[in-house]
N, CA, C and O of each residue as an XYZ file, in Angstrom:
264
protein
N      83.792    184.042    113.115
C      84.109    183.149    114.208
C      85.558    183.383    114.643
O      86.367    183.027    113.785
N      86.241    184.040    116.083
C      86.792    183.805    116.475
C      87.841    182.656    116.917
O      87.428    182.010    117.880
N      89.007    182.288    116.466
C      89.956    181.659    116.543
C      90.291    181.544    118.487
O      90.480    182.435    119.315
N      90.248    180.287    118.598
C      91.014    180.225    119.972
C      92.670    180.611    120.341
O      93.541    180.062    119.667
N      92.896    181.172    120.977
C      94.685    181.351    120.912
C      95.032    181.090    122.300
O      94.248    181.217    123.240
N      96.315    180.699    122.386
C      96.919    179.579    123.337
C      96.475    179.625    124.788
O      96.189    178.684    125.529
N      96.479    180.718    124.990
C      95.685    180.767    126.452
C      94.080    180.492    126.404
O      93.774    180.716    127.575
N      93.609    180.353    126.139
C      92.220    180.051    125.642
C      92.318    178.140    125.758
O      91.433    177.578    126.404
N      93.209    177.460    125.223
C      93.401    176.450    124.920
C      93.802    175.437    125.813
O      93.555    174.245    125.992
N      94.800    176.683    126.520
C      95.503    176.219    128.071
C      94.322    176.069    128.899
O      94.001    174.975    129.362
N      93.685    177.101    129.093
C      92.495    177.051    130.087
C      91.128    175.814    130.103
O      90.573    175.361    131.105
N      90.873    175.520    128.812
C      90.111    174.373    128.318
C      90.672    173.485    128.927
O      90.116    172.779    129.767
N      92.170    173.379    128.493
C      92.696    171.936    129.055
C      92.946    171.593    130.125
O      92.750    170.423    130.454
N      93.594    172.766    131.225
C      93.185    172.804    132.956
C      92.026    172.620    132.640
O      91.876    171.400    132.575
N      90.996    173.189    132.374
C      89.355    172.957    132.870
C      88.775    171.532    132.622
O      87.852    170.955    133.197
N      89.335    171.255    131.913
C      89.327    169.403    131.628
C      89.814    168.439    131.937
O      89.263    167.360    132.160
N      91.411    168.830    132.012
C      92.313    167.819    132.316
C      92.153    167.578    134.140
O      92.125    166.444    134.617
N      92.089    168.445    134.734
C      92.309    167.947    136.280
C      90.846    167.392    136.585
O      90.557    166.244    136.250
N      90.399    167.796    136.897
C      88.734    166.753    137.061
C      89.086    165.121    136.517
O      88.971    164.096    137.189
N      89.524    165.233    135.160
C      89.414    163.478    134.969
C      91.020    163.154    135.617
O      91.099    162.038    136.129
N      92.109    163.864    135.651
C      93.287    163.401    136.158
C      92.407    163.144    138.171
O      92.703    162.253    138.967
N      91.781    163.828    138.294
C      91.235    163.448    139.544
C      90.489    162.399    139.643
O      90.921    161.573    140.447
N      89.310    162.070    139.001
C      88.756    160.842    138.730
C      89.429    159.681    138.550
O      89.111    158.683    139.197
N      90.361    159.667    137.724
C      91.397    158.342    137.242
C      91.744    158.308    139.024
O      91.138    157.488    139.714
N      92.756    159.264    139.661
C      93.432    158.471    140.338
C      92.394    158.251    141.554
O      92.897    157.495    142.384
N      90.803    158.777    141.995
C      89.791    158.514    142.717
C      89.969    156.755    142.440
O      90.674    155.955    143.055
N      89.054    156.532    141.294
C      89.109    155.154    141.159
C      90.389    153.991    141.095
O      90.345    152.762    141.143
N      91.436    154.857    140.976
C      92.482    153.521    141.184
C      92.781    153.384    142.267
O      93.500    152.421    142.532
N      92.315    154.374    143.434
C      93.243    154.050    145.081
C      92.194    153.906    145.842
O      91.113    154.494    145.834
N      92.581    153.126    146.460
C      92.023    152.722    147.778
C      92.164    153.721    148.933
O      93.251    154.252    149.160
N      90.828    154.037    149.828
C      90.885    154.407    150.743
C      90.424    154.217    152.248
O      89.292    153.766    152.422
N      91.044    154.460    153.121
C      90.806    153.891    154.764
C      89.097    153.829    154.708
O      88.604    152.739    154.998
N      88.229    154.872    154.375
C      86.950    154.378    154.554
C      85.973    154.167    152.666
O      85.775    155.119    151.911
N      85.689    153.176    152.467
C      85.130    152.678    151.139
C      83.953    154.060    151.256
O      83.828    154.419    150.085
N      83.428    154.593    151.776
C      82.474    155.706    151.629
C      82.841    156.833    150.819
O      82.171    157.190    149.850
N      84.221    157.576    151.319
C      85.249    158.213    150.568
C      85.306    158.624    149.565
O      85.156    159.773    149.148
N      85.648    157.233    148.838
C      85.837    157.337    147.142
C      84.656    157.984    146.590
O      84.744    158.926    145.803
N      83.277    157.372    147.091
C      81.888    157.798    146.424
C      82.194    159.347    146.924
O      82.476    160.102    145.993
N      82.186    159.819    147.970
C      82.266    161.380    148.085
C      82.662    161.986    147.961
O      82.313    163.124    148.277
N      83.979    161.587    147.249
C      84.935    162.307    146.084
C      84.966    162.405    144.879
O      85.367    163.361    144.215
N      84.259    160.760    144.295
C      83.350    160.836    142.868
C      82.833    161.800    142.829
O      83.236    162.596    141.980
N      81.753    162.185    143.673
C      80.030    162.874    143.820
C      81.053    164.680    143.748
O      81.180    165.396    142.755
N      81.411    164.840    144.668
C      82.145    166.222    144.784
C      82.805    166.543    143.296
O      82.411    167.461    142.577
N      83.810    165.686    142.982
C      84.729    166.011    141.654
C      83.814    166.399    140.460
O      83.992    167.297    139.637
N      82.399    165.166    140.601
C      81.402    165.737    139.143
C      81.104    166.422    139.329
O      80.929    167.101    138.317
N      80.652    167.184    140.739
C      79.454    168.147    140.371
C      79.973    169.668    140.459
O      79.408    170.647    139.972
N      81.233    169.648    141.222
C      82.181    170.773    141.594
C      83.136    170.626    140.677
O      84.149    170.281    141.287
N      83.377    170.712    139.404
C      84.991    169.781    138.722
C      86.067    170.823    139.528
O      86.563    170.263    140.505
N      86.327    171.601    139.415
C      87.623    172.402    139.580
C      87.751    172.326    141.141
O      88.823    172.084    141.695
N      86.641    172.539    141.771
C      87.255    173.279    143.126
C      86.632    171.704    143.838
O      86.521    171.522    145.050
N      86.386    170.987    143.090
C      86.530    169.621    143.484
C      87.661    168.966    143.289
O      87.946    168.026    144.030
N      88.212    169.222    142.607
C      89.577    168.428    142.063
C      90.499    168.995    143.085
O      91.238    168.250    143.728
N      90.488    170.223    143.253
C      91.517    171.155    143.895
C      91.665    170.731    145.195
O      92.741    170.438    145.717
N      90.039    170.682    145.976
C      89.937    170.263    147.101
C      90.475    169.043    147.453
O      91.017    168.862    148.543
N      90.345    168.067    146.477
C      90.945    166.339    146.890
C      91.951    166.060    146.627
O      92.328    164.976    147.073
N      93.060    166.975    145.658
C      94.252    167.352    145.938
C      95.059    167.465    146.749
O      96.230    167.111    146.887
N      93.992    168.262    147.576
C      94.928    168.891    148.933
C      94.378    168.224    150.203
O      95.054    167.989    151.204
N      92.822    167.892    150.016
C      92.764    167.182    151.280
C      92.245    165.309    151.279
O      92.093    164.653    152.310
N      92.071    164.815    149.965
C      91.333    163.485    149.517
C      92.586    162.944    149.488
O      92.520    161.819    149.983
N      93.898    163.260    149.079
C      94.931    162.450    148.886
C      95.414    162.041    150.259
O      96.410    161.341    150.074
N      95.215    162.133    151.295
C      95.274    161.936    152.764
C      94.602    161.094    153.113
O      95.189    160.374    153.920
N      93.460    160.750    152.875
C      92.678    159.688    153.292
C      92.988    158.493    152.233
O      92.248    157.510    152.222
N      94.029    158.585    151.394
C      94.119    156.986    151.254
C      94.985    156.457    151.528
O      96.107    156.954    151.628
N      94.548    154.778    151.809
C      95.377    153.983    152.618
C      96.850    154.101    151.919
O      97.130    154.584    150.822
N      97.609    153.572    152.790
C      99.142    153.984    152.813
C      99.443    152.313    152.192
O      99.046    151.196    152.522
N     100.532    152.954    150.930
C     100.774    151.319    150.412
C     101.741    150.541    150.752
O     101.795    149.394    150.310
C-alpha cells in the first residue's frame, strides 16, 4: 500500500475543502432571488469543483448587499 505524500494530500483537501467552504457560505447569505441559493446548492453537489469555482466567480454577485 502506497503512502500518500503532500501533494496527494493537498489535492484531497482542495477537492474537499472548497465545495463545503462553498456550501457553508451558500447557506449563510442571503440572496436577491430565494431561488438562487437552491441552484447553487443543486450545482455545488452535483458539480463540486467547477461548481464551487463557478459561484465563486459568478454566485457571489447575486447576493444581497449588506
Amino acid at each position: 500500500m502506497e503512502n500518500f505524500g503532500f501533494l496527494e494530500w493537498l489535492i484531497i483537501f482542495i477537492v474537499v475543502a472548497i465545495p463545503i467552504i462553498a456550501l457553508i457560505d451558500i447557506l449563510k447569505s442571503d440572496f436577491t432571488k430565494s431561488v438562487n441559493k437552491i441552484v447553487w446548492i443543486i450545482v455545488v453537489l452535483f458539480i463540486p469543483i467547477l461548481g464551487s469555482i463557478l459561484y465563486f466567480v459568478i454566485g457571489k454577485k447575486q447576493k444581497k448587499s449588506q
